[in-house]
C-alpha positions in Angstrom: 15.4 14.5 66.6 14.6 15.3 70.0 14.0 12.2 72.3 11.8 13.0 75.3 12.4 10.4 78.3 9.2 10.0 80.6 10.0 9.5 84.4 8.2 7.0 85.8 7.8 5.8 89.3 11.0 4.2 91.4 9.4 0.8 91.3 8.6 1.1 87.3 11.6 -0.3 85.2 11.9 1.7 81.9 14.6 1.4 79.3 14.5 2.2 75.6 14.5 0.3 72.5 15.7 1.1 68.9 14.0 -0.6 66.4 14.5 1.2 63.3 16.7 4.0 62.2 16.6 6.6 60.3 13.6 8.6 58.2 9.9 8.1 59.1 10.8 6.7 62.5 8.4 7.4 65.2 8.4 6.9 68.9 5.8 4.3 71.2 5.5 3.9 74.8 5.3 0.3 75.9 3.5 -0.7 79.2 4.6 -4.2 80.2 3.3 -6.4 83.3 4.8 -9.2 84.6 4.9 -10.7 88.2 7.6 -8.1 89.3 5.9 -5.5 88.4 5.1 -3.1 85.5 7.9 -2.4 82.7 8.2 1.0 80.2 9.4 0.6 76.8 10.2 3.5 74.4 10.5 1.8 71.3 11.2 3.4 68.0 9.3 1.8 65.3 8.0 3.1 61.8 5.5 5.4 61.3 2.1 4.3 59.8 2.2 3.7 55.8 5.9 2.7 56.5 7.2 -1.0 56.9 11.0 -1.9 58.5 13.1 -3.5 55.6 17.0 -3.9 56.3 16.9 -1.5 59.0 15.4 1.4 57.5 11.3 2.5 57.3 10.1 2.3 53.8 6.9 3.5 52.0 3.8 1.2 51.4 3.6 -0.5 48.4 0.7 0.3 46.6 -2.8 -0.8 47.3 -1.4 -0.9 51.7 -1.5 1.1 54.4 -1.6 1.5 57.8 0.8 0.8 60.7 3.0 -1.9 59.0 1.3 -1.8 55.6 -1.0 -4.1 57.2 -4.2 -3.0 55.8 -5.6 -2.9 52.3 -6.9 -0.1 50.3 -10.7 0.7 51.2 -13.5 0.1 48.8 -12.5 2.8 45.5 -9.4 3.3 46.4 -6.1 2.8 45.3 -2.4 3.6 44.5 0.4 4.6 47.0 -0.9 4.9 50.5 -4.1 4.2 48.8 -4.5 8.0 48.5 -6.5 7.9 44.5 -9.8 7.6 43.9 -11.7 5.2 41.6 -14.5 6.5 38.8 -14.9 3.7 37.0 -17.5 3.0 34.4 -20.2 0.9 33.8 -19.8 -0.7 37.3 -15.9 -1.6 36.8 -14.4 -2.9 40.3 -11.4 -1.1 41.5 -8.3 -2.3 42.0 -6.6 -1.3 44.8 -3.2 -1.6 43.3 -3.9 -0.5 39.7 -7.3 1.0 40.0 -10.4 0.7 37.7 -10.1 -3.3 36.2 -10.4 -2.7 32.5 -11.6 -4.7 30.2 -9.4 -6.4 27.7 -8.7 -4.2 25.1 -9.2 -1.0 27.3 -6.8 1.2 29.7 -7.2 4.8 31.3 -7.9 5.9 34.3 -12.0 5.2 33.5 -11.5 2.6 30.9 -12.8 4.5 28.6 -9.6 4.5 26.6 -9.3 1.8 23.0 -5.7 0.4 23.2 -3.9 2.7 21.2 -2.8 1.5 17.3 -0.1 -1.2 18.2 -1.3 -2.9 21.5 -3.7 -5.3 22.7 -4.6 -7.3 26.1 -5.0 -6.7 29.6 -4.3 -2.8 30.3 -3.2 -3.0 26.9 0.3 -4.2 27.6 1.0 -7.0 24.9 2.7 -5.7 21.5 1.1 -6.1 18.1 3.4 -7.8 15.2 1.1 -7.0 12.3 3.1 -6.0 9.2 2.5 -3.9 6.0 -0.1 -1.4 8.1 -2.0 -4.1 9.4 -4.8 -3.3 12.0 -4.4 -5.0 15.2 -7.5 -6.5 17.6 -7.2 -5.0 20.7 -8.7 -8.1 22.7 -6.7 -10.5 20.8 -3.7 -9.4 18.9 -4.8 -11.0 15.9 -4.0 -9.1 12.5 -6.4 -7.6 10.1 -5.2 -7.2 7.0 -5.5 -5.1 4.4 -6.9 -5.5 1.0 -4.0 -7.5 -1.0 -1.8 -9.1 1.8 -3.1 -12.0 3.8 -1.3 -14.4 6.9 -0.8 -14.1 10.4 1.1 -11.5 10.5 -0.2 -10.1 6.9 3.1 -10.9 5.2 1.8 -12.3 2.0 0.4 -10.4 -1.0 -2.2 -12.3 -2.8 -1.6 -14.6 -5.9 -2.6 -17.2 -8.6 -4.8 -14.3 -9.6 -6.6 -12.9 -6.6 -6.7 -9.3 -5.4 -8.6 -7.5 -2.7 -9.9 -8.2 0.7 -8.6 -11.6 2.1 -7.6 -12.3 -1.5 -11.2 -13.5 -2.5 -11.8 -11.2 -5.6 -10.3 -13.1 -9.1 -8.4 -10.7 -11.4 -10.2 -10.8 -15.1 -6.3 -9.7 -17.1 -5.3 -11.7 -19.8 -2.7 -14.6 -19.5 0.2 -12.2 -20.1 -0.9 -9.6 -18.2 0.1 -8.8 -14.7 -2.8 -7.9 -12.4 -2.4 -6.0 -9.2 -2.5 -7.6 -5.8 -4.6 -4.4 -4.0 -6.6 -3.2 -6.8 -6.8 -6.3 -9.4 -6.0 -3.5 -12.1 -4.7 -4.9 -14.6 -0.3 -3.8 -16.2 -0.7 -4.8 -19.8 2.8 -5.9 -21.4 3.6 -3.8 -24.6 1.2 -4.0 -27.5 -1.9 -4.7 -25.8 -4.2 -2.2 -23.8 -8.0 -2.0 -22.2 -9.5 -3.2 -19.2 -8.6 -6.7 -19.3 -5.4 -6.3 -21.3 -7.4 -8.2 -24.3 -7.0 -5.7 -27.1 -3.9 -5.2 -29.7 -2.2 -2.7 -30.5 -2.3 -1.8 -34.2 0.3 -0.4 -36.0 -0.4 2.1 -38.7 1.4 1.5 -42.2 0.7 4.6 -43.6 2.9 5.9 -40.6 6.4 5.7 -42.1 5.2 6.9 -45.4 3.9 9.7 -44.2 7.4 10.6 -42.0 8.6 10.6 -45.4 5.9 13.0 -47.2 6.9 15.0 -44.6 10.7 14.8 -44.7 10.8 15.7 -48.2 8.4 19.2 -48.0 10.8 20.0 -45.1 13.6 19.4 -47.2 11.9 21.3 -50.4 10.6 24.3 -48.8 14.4 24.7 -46.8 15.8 24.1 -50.2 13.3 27.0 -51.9 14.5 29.1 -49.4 17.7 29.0 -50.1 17.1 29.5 -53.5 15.3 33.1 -53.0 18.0 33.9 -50.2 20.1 33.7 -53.3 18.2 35.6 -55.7 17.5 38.6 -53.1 21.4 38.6 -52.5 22.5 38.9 -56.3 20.1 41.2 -56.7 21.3 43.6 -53.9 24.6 43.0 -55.1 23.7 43.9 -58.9 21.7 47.1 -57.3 24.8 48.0 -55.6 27.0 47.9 -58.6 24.6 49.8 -60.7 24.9 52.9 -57.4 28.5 52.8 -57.7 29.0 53.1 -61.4 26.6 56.2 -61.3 29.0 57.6 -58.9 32.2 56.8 -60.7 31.9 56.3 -64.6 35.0 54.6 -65.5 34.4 52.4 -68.7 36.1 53.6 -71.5 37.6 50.6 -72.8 33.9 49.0 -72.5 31.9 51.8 -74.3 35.3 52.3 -77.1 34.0 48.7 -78.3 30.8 49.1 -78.0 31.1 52.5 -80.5 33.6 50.4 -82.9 31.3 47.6 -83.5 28.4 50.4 -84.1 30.8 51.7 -86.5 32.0 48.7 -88.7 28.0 47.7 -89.0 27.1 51.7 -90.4 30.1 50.8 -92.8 29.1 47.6 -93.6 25.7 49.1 -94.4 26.8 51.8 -96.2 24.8 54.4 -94.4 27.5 56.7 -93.0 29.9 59.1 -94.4 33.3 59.9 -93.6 32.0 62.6 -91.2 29.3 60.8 -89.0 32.5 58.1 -88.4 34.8 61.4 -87.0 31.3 62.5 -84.8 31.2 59.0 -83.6 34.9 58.6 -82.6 34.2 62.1 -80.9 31.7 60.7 -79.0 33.9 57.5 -78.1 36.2 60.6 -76.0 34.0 63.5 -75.2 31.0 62.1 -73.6 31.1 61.3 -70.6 27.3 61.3 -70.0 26.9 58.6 -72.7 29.2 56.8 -70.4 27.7 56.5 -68.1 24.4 54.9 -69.7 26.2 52.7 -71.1 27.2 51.5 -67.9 23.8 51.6 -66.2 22.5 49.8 -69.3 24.9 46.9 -68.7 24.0 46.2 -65.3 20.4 46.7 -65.7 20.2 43.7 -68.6 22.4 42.0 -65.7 19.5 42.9 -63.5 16.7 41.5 -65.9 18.7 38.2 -66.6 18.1 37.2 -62.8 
């Protein structure tokens, strides 16, 4: 900072004085007259919208101004230095600290603002303690609560059989029957039902015989099934046998008694001679086709049996 020194007159006495130090310091000439004569003073001193505190030049608070912070805001005006402007609405005054004076329950730079969800007052600085979602006045603070709760601070859910707004509505359940704070629906215990919880249950006692009935044509129809998963079985197996005896004829002992007991009934009878016995016994050894029926014959009557 540059310091420019004024020279006066011989007979003037000047000398300079350091207020304040520092920032926002600004110089003023002093003219002082006495008897002796006239006296110069530079003095350092604050600038305007500054004020001397311990030494140093500090900013106006808000709502002052001027040399010293000696002078309030004018008429609309407010804030540091007094620099912002009021709009308020519907005839508000203005504050020259804070601005536009709200109404309880209302902030913003026009008032036009509802304390938000959670505040109420002045400027809406006060805390709500509303519990389970309770509303909150914004004049007052006072809690409005919700349909099943009631108390200052709506911390109670309704009883002796009341539901609803304020707890004024009057369940209609049944003795046993547990109604609902909110709602007033009623939660029937087991065995009972409807609107009111009023009604019995009944039990059907055809139920369990029924179960039965249908236990036992489960258990016969699995059981028929087996039966013909049997049959088809044998039967593939029979069919099977009958394939491979066509392919390999191998019976002899089988169709040798079958011939002899042909054999002893024709003698019995008396209806064969010596030589229709040697063309049987022939046959017993040199027919290998008749073999072979016999053996499809066998398995066929094994087949029909089934």
């Amino acid at each position: 900072m540059h310091i420019a020194i004024l020279l006066l007159p011989v007979y003037v006495e000047s000398f300079i004085s350091m207020v304040a130090t520092g920032q926002n310091v600004c110089p003023q000439i002093v003219i002082r007259r006495n008897s002796s004569g006239n006296k110069t003073q530079l003095i350092f001193n604050c600038c305007p919208n500054y004020f001397l505190r311990d030494g140093k030049c500090q900013e106006c608070p808000a709502g002052k101004w001027g040399q010293h912070c000696l002078l309030e805001c004018l008429e609309n005006y407010h804030g540091v230095q007094c620099k912002n402007i009021c709009n308020c609405l519907d005839g508000k005054k203005c504050d020259p600290v804070h601005g536009c004076i709200c109404d309880i329950g209302f902030n913003g730079p026009q008032c036009s603002n509802v304390c938000p969800y959670g505040s109420y007052g002045v400027q809406c600085s006060k805390e709500c303690s509303c519990a389970n979602d309770a509303d909150c006045d914004p004049v007052s603070g006072v809690c409005i609560c919700h349909a099943g709760w009631f108390g200052n601070h709506c911390t109670q859910a309704c009883s002796n059989g009341t539901y609803g707004t304020n707890c004024t509505a009057e369940c209609m359940c049944s003795k046993d029957a547990k109604c609902d704070h909110v709602t007033g629906e009623c939660v029937c215990p087991a065995g009972r039902f409807g609107y009111n919880c009023t009604k019995h249950t009944k039990v059907d006692e055809n139920s369990g015989n029924s179960v039965l009935v249908y236990i036992m044509m489960a258990a016969a129809l699995t059981g028929l099934i087996c039966v013909v998963a049997l049959f088809v079985k044998a039967k593939e197996a029979i069919i099977r046998k009958v394939h491979k005896c066509n392919k390999n004829p191998s019976k002899p002992n089988i169709e040798r008694r079958k011939a002899k007991r042909r054999l002893s009934s024709a003698l019995t009878e008396d209806a064969h001679t010596e030589s229709s016995i040697i063309d049987t016994e022939t046959s017993l050894f040199h027919n290998p086709k008749e073999e072979e029926l016999y053996c499809e014959i066998e398995d066929i009557d094994d087949l029909n049996r089934l």
